[in-house]
C-alpha positions, 0 to 999 in steps of 0.5 A: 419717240421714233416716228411711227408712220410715213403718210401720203399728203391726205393723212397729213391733212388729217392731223391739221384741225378740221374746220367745222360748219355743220351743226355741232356739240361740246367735245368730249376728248378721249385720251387713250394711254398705253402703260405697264407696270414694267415701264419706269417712265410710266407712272409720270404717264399717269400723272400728267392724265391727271393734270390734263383732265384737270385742265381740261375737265371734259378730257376722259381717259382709258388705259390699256396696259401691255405685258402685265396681270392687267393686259388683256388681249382686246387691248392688245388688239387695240395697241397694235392697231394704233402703232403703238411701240414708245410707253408712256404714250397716249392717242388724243382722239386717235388723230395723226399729230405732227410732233418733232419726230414725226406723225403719229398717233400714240404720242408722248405725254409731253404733247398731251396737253398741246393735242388735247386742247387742240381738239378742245377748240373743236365741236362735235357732229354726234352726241352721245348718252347712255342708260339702263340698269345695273343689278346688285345681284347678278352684276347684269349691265343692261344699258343703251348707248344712243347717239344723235348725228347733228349733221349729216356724215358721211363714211363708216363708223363704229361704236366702242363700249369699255368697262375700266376699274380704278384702284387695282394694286400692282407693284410698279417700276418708277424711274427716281433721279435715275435710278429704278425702283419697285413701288408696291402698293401701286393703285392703277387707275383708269384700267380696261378690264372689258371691251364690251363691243370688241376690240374694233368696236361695233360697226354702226353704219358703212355709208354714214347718217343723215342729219338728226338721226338718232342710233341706238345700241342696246346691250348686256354685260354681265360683271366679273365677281372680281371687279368692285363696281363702286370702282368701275366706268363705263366709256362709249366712244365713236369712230370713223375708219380713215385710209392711212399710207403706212410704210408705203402701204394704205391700211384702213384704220378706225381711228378718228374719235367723233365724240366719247362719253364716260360715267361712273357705272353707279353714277349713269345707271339705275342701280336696282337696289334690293334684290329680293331672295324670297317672300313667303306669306303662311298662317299661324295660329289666327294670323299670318305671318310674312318672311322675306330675305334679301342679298343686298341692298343700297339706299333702303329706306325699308318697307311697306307691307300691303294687304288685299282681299280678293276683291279689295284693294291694297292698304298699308298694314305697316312699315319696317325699316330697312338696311339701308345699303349692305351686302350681306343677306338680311332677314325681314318678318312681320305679322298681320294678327287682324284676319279672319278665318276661311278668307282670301288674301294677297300681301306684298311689299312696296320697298321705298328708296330713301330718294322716295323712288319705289318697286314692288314685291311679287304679291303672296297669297294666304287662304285663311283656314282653321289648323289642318287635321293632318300634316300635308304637302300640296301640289304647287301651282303653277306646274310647269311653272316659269318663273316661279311657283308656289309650295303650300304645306299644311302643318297639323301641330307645330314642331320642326319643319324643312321644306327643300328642293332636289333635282333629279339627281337627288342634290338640294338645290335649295332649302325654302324652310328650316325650322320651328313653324306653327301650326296651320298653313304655310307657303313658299315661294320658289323662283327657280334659284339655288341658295346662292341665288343663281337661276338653275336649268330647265326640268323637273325638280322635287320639293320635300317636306320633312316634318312630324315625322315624316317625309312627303315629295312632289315633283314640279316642272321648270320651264323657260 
């Protein structure tokens, strides 16, 4: 690898191990590779990451690929920004290294291990952790890196947030015996899809932290539908931004890594592990009937149905099981036959992890009367409403019923019923979705009962 930098004696200086008096915690190294798929020597690259974080396991790695399906321009931003211009080559930590031919920081993987258990020797001054959820459905990160400074530091830092994926399949070139062949399937690991705070990161501070301070970044990302989040982890890593002498010029570059952290996203965060679609609670006959749906779910153990009087407290009436873990939408009913007539009640569901961790339903009320004497459409309630709202019907026989919502323009939007119900009253909940669970705009919208006959509309306004 040529020599990517001419520097001054202070950048010299920098890439000579630090000795640290301060307060200080176990380093986590960040080796940051720079790939292609179009690169013959890089799938060597690939291997020696591997056998590097196996010496050293508390070694993380990121991969930026360039000219590829896999690039992504804040990776390039990156790439540019630390001089890189040999492949495979990888930064430790984003130091300067004196190797044989010359200072740099993008060296070649035959000086990985030597850098990496350099830095390994040395402590770091912050330490690093993050927390929060992700939910199954709308694929929503909404985490907290918090960083701690052991000792007091000076100068001016940035936060970087990546999301990587493992086992994305592109054809790749290798160099075997001197000869240049395709392999295909080739599973790429460790691949930047999204530089959550951007390419340079999210500036922390201009001045530096004083000793013990505690930072927090808190912060949302919503997941593309293409990746597989079984597959995905989350890596925060700090940096200081240092003056370099570049070509016999001075750049300030943020460069040199204070501490890195990295976790599987299922593994770091709460997975929120069912999604509730619906809950309707509605009178049949001379019981009450409960139906709720979900998207998907992970680790159901199942649920258990709870019931009040409006002036009681909440009991089990019963158990079902769930699912377990699945991503296709399931359908759930139980009945509750031991109510009376011209009563109050609230039904909800305590779902029950197989860990034992627990969460609750939105609670569904049922007023118990005698079958109607006519088919009716009630006004919902709360109107406007935010985020949800009630639709009660009252069904004068049984038969067919459809209960759908329109907007304004007259396109379903959502169908809460569509079937045989029995007589009496039913009600639905509507929590401002569509029917492939995706929260529609603010406005009014119509639902539209459709049954014995006859069609009967009422207008709700959405609000947020």
């Amino acid at each position: 690898m040529r020599t990517l930098i001419r520097t001054s004696a202070l950048a010299v200086l920098l890439a000579l191990p630090m000795l640290l008096s301060a307060q200080t915690t176990t380093r986590t190294v960040l080796l940051e590779q720079f790939t292609g798929t179009w690169c013959p020597w890089c799938p060597y690259g690939s291997d020696e990451v591997d056998s590097v974080i196996s010496l050293y396991p508390n070694t993380r790695a990121i991969a930026y690929h360039q000219n590829d399906p896999m690039s992504t321009s804040n990776g390039n931003s990156v790439i540019s920004h630390l001089l890189v211009s040999s492949y495979p080559g990888g930064a430790i930590d984003r130091r300067l290294w004196n190797t044989p031919q010359g200072l740099a920081i993008a060296i070649s993987r035959s000086y990985w291990r030597s850098a990496v258990a350099n830095r390994y020797t040395q402590g770091s001054e912050m330490s690093i952790g993050v927390s929060g959820t992700y939910h199954q459905d709308t694929r929503v990160i909404s985490a907290t890196v918090t960083m701690t400074a052991l000792s007091a530091m000076s100068g001016e830092f940035y936060l970087n947030v990546v999301l990587t994926e493992d086992g994305l399949n592109y054809a790749q070139k290798k160099n075997v015996n001197g000869q240049v062949v395709t392999i295909n399937p080739y599973y790429h690991s460790r691949v930047v899809r999204d530089m959550i705070t951007g390419w340079l990161g999210h500036q922390l501070t201009t001045s530096g932290f004083a000793a013990n301070q505690v930072v927090t970044y808190p912060f949302t990302f919503t997941v593309p539908n293409g990746y597989d989040i079984s597959k995905c982890k989350l890596t925060a890593f700090v940096t200081t931004k240092v003056t370099l002498t570049v070509n016999g010029q001075q750049q300030n570059k943020s460069m040199n890594v204070v501490q890195a952290w990295q976790e599987d996203v299922t593994s770091a965060l709460n997975v929120i592990p069912v999604e509730l679609l619906s809950f309707n609670a509605a009178q049949i006959d001379d019981g009450v009937r409960l139906n709720w749906r979900t998207t998907k779910e992970s680790n159901n153990r199942g649920w258990f149905v709870e019931r009040r009087s409006i002036d009681g407290d909440w009991q089990d009436l019963g158990f079902v099981d769930g699912y377990g873990t699945t991503t296709e939408q399931q359908s759930y009913e139980y009945t509750d036959s031991q109510v009376a007539m011209d009563e109050i009640y609230d039904y909800r569901l305590r779902q029950v992890d197989f860990d034992g961790s627990t969460d609750y339903s939105p609670v569904a009320r049922v007023m118990t009367i005698p079958t109607p004497m006519a088919t009716r459409l009630l006004p919902n309630y709360p109107n406007p409403f935010n985020p949800a709202t009630t639709i009660v019907v009252e069904l004068a026989q049984e038969g067919p019923m459809q209960v759908e919502v329109y907007d304004m323009l007259g396109r379903r939007v959502r169908s809460l019923a569509d079937g045989v119900h029995a007589a009496g009253l039913h009600s639905f909940e509507w929590n401002g979705t569509d029917d492939q669970g995706s929260a529609v705009e603010t406005g009014i919208y119509f639902a539209r009962l459709t049954a014995n006959g006859q069609t009967q509309t009422i207008q709700m306004q959405m609000t947020k």
